[in-house]
C-alpha positions in Angstrom: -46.1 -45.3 -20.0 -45.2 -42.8 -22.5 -46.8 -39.5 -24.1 -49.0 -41.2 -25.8 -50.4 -43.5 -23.2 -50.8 -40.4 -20.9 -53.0 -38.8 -23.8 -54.9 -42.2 -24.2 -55.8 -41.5 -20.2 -56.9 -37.7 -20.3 -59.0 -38.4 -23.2 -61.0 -41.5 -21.6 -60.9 -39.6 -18.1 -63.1 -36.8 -20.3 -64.7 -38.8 -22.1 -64.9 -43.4 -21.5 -67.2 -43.3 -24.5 -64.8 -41.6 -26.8 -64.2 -44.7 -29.6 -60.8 -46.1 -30.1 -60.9 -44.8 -33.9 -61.8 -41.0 -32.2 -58.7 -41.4 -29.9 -56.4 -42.7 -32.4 -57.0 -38.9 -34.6 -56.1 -37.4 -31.7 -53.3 -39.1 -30.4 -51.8 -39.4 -34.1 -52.3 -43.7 -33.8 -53.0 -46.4 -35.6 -56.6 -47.6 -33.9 -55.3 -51.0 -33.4 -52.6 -49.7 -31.2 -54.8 -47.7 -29.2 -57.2 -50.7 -28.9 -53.8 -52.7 -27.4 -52.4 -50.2 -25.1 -56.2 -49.3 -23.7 -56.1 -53.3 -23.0 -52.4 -52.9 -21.4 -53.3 -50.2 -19.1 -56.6 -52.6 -18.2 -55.0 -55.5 -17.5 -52.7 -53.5 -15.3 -54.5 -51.8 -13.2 -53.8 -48.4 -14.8 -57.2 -48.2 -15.7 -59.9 -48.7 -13.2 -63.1 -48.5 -14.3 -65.4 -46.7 -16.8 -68.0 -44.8 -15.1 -70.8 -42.1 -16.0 -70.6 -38.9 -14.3 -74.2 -38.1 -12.8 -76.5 -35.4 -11.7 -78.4 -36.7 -9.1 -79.9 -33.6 -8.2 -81.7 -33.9 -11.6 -83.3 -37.3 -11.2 -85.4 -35.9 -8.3 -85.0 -38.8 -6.2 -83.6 -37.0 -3.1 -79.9 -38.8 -2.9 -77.5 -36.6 -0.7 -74.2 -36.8 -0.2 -71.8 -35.8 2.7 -67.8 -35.1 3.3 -67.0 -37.6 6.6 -63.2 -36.8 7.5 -62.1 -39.0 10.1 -59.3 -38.9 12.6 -57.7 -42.2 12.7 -54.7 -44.7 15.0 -52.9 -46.1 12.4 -52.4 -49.9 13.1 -49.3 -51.8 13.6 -48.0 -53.2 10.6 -50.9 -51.8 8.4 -50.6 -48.2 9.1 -54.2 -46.8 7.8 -55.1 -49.5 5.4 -56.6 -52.1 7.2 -59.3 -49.8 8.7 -59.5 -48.1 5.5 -60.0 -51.6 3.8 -63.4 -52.3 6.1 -64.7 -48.7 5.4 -64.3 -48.7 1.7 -66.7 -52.3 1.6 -69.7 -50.0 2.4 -72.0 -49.5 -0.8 -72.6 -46.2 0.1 -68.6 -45.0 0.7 -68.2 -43.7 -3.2 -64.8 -42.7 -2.6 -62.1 -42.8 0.2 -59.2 -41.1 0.5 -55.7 -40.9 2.8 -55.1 -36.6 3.3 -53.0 -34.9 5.4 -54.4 -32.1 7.6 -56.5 -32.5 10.9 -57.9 -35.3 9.6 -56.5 -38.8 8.3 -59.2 -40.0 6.3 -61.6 -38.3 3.8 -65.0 -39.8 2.8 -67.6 -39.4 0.5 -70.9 -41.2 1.5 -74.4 -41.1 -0.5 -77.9 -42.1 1.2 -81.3 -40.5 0.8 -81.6 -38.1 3.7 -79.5 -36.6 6.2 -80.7 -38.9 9.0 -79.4 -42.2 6.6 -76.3 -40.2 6.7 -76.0 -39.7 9.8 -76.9 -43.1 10.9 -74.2 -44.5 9.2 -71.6 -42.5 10.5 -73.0 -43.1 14.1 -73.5 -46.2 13.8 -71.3 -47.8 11.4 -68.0 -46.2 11.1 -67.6 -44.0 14.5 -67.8 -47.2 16.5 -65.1 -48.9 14.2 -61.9 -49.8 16.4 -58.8 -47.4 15.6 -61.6 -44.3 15.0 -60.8 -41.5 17.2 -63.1 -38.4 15.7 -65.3 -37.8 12.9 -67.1 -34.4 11.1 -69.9 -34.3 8.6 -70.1 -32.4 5.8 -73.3 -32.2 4.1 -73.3 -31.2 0.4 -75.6 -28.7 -0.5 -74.9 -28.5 -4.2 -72.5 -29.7 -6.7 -70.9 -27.0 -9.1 -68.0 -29.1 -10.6 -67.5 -33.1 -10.6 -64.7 -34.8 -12.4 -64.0 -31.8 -14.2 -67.5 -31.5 -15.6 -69.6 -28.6 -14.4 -72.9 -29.3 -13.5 -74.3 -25.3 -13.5 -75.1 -24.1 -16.6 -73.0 -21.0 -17.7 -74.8 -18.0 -18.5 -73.2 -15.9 -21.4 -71.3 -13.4 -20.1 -72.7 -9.8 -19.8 -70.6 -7.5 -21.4 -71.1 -4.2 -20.9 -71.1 -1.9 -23.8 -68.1 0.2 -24.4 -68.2 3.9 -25.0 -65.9 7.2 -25.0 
């Protein structure tokens, strides 16, 4: 992983439409190699996916989405990642992640109203074994995803200057 390859990632992490040829102008590469190292980082896991950032709150179909943090025993011999493991199957888990703090586990989990949400955690994941506490989170709105902002930006007022 050099310079370039780190370049190659910001610019798909903006943008996973942005064409080999657009990248290779940027990066100051031939577009074959960028093809071939784009491939490389696949095959190795570097690269995950390619997803599209969405407003849900504009399609008008009412999806929510909630923080769950969850206090967690680690396992013998598996630490956090077997329970993580069974909580990341669930379709509506979009992310999971390992934080310190109060809390060991931090979730982000869609459904269509607060009661889904909150029969999942009660149902679901706070009578998993090893699952001491939960807490959550609803999201009321979303200003920033993924580095993308999702408000539109008013121009700026300035206020007229004067002696």
């Amino acid at each position: 992983m050099d310079e370039k390859d780190r370049s190659i990632l910001l610019l798909l992490e903006e943008n996973s439409r942005i064409s080999p040829g657009e990248i290779a102008l940027l990066v100051d590469l031939d577009e074959r190699e960028v093809v071939e190292r784009i491939s490389a980082m696949e095959e190795t896991g570097i690269i995950r996916n390619y997803t599209a950032l969405i407003d849900w709150g504009r399609t008008g179909d009412g999806q929510i989405a909630a923080i769950v943090e969850l206090k967690v025993s680690p396992e013998r011999d598996y630490g956090y990642d077997k329970i993580a493991g069974r909580i990341a199957r669930f379709r509506n888990v979009r992310s999971l992640r390992l934080v310190t703090g109060t809390y060991d586990l931090h979730l982000l989990v869609t459904g269509q109203s607060m009661h889904e949400i909150a029969s999942f955690v009660a149902e679901e994941i706070a009578p998993m074994d090893g699952i001491r506490e939960t807490a959550t989170v609803i999201i009321m709105k979303s200003y920033k995803e993924n580095g993308a902002l999702f408000v539109e930006r008013d121009e700026v007022e300035r206020l007229p200057y004067s002696f």
